[in-house]
C-alpha positions in Angstrom: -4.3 17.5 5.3 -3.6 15.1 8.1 -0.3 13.6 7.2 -1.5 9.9 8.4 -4.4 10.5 5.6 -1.5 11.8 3.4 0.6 8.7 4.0 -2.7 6.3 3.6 -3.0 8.2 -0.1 0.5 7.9 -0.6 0.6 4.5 -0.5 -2.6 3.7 -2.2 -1.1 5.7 -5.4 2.6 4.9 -5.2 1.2 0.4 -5.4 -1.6 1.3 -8.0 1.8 3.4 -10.1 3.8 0.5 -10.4 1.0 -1.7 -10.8 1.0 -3.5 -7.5 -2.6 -4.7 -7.8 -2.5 -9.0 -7.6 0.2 -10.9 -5.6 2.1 -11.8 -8.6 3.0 -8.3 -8.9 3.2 -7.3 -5.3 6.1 -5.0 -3.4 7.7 -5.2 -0.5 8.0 -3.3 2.5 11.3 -2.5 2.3 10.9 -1.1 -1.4 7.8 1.1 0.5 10.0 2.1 3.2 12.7 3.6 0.4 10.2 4.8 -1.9 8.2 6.4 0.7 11.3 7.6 3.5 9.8 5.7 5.8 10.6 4.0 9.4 9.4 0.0 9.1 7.2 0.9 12.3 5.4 3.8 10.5 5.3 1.9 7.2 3.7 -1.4 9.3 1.4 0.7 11.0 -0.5 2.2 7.6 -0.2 -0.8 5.6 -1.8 -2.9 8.7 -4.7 -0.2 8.6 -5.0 -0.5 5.1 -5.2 -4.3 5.3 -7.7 -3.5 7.9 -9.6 -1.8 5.3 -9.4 -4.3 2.8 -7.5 -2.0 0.3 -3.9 -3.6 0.4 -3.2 -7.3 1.2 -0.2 -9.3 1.7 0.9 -12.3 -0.3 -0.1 -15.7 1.9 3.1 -17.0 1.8 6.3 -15.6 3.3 7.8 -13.3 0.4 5.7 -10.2 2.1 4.7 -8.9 -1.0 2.1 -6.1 -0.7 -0.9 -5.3 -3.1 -4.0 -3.6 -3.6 -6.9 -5.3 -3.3 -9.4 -4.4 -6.0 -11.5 -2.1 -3.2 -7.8 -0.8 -3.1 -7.7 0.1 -6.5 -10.9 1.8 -6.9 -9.7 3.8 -3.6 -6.3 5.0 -5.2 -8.1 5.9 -8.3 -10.6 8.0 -6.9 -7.6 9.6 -5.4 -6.7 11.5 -8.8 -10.6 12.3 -10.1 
């Protein structure tokens, strides 16, 4: 598998496992970044296409939380069936 598809999947599943699906309950990139052993320029780059694709968004104001969007969740669940 392409390991940009692999990191697109892995964050899709790792915000749908601890539930990061509104932007009360969103992470941040630096708990990605840990969680995933990932540079921030990587990390920005898949989460920017994954905004692009509507399944993550980012909180409006400036706490940076990520979430998934509910095309998002329906993506990172299809992930496991």
């Amino acid at each position: 598998m392409d390991p940009s598809i692999r990191s697109l999947k892995s964050i899709l599943s790792i915000l749908n496992n601890v539930g990061a699906i509104d932007e009360n309950r969103g992470v941040t990139l630096e708990y990605l970044m840990i969680v995933l052993s990932m540079s921030r320029e990587e990390l920005t780059s898949i989460i920017n296409n994954l905004i692009q694709l509507d399944y993550v968004s980012k909180k409006a104001d400036d706490s940076e939380l990520y979430y998934l969007t509910p095309r998002g969740v329906l993506a990172a669940s299809s992930i496991y069936s």
